[in-house]
Residue, then its C-alpha position, 0 to 999 in steps of 0.5 A: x830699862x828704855x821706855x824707847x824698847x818698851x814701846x818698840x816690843x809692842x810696836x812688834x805685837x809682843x808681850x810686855x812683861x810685869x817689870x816692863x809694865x810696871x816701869x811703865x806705870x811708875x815712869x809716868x805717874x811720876x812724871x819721869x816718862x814724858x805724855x809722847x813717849x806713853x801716847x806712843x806706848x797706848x797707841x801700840x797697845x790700842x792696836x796689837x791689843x794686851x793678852x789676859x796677863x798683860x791686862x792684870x798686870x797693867x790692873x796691879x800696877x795702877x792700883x799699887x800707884x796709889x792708896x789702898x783701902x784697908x776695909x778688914x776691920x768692917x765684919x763678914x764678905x764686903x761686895x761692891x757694884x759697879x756699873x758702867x753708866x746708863x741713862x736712869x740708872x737709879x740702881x745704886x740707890x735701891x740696891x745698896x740698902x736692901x742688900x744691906x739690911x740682909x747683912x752683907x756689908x756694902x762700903x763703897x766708893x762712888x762718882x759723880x755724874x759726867x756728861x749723859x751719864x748720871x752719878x749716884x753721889x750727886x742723886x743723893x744729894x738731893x736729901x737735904x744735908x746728905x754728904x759723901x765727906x765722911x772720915x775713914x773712922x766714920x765710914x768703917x763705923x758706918x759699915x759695921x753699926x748699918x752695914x752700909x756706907x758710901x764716900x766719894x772717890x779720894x785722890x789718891x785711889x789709882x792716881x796711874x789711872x787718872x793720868x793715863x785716862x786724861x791721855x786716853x782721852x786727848x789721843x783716841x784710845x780710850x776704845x780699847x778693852x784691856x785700857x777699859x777693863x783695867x781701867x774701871x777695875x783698878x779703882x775697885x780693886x783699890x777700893x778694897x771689897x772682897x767681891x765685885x758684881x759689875x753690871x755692863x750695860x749694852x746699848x745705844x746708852x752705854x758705852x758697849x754697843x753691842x752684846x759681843x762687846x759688853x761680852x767681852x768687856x765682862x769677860x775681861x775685867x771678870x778675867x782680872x778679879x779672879x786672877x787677884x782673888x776676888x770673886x767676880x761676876x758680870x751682869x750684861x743689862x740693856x741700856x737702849x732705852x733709860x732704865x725705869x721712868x725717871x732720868x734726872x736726880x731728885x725725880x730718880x730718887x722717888x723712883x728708887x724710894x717707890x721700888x722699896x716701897x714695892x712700887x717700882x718700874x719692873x724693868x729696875x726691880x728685875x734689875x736690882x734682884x739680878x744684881x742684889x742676888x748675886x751680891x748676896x751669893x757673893x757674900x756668902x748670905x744666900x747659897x744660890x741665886x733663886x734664895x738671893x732673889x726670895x729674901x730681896x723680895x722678902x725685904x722689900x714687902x717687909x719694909x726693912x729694905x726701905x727702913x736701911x735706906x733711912x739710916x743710911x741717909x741719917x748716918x750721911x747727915x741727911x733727912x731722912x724724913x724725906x724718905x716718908x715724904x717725897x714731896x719734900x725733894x727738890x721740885x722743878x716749877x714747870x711740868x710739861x707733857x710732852x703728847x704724841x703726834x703719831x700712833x703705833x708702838x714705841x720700838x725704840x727710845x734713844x736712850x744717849x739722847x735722853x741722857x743728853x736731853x736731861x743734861x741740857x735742862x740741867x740734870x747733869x754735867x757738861x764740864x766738870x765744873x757745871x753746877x747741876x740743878x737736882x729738881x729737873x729732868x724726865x720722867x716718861x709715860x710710856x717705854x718700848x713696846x707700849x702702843x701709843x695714840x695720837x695725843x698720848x702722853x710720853x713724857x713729863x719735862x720737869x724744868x725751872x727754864x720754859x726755853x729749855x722745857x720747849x727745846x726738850x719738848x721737841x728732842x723728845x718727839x724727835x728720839x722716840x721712835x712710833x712704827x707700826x709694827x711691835x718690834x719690842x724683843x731687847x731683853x734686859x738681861x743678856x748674859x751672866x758672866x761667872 
């Protein structure tokens, strides 16, 4: 077989097969097939496009490039989340524990944060001594004892991806949906859950814009799981505005703490009982959505969800003390209101510039190698809908740099958006996809 006669079929619009596929993979993960030659093979791709079949196949092949992890020694139906990144999406936090104090067991991997989107990992990092370093014994330990437990994704998890991901990256063809799809869904297919809720946001926050093509996109890796036999569901959310308040680690952290302790923003409770509940029916805890959403809210009044978040972040070797007392977390020096100078309603909060505004005072990552500050970030006043005055408070800046609090004071009024008119129709959950 000729890597040549392989980019030429698809050059011709024409369906590659499993084996042409899967030399593919191999070739280049190896090294055997050189970046021009599989730069020319997505390019093609990127244009002619994969059929459902293609897209699986191209699944299997990057998750059989690398280890497998074996989760069958963890009890009962393992259900993964994954989103596709927003700006304050504190989800994971939250949801992980109260799913797991109903007995679905939660194993997960998960990433750090790159750029305007944050990561679960360095979030739960803000709890003193919380590590994701845990040994394979120690984290099926985990799983089965709490029923719950969380690593960092290891190397060798679909090594095809990474490589033809960073080439992606350098040959714009990373908009392309079945490179997306299989993509995000190799990792959780090698990750080894027997379900996967995934939720795609949609917005100017995420990387779907539009609902057509978070839509797709959720159809397209619920497409995958089910042709390898996993349950799979797709939650289409708004990311136009940040979800919750809080944008920045430590501050997302409170936030995720004050939902189970039944304090939390509406827009991430409705969020966290959609997910929650389908992750339950996934494991085969509830029998349907409304029983799902009944023991969620249960767990939260009773406090259980709120008590597996504590031995979740001592079995991690965290502090599980700060759970009780959030004023232990990581503290910026300064916090500045940031004050109206219009009236009218907030019709929009540009949520990608939020994400940006809260990186640049130190919450996240520009390269891979920034070091990032838990303390600082966002926490807003008001969200899209809410009628403002002249002198209202929209937004706290936590920050440890008074320069970088004064550029971020002006962003902020720059990216919210005050009309006259209520405009406020964007609901949070588009579409469910089964």
């Amino acid at each position: 077989m000729r890597m040549y006669d392989v980019i030429l079929k698809k050059r011709k619009g024409e369906e590659l097969s499993k084996e042409e596929i899967e030399f593919f993979v191999k070739g280049f993960t190896n090294g055997s097939i050189p970046d021009y030659q599989a730069s020319a093979l997505l390019m093609a791709i990127f244009f002619n496009k994969m059929s459902k079949k293609e897209t699986a196949d191209l699944t299997m092949a990057m998750v059989n490039s690398g280890d497998k992890i074996d989760l069958s020694s963890i009890k009962g139906v393992k259900v993964d989340k994954h989103s596709t990144g927003g700006v304050g999406d504190k989800t994971s936090i939250c949801l992980t524990p109260l799913v797991a104090s109903l007995g679905a067991p939660v194993a997960k991997m998960s990433g750090r944060g790159l750029g305007h989107t944050g990561g679960t990992i360095d979030k739960l990092e803000a709890f003193d001594g919380f590590s994701v370093e845990l040994s394979e014994e120690d984290f099926i330990k985990n799983a089965n004892n709490i029923g719950i437990a969380l690593t960092g994704q290891t190397g060798n998890i679909a090594p095809a991806d990474k490589k033809i991901y960073a080439l992606r990256d350098v040959t714009a063809t990373v908009d392309n949906l079945s490179l997306i799809a299989s993509s995000i869904m190799s990792k959780k297919i090698a990750s080894g859950a027997d379900a996967i809720v995934l939720d795609v946001k949609v917005g100017d926050g995420a990387f779907m814009k539009t609902p057509e093509a978070a839509k797709e996109l959720a159809r397209a890796m619920v497409d995958i799981g089910t042709s390898v036999n996993r349950k799979t569901i797709g939650v289409i959310s708004d990311m136009d505005q940040p979800l919750g308040y809080a944008i920045g680690n430590s501050l997302e952290v409170i936030e995720a703490i004050e939902l189970l302790k039944g304090n939390g923003p509406k827009d991430l409770l409705e969020l966290v009982l959609t997910l929650g509940s389908y992750m339950l029916v996934c494991g085969k805890i509830a029998s349907n959505f409304e029983e799902g959403k009944e023991l969620l809210i249960k767990n939260i009044e009773n406090g259980k969800g709120l008590e597996k978040l504590k031995e979740f972040v001592e079995a991690q070797y965290g502090d599980s003390s700060f759970v009780d007392d959030t004023s232990k977390l990581p503290k910026a020096e300064y916090v500045i209101a940031v004050k109206a100078k219009d009236e009218g309603y907030i019709s929009k909060i540009n949520a990608e510039a939020f994400g940006i505004i809260a990186m640049e005072l130190g919450a996240g990552r520009e390269t891979k190698e920034s070091v990032i500050d838990l303390a600082v970030g966002i926490v807003l006043n008001k969200k899209r809908g809410d009628y403002i005055k002249e002198g209202d408070v929209l937004a706290y800046i936590h920050s440890n740099d008074m320069r970088k609090a004064e550029k971020a004071n002006n962003d902020i009024l720059k990216n919210i958006i005050i009309t006259k008119d209520n405009t406020n129709n964007i609901p949070l959950i588009y579409d469910v996809i089964e």
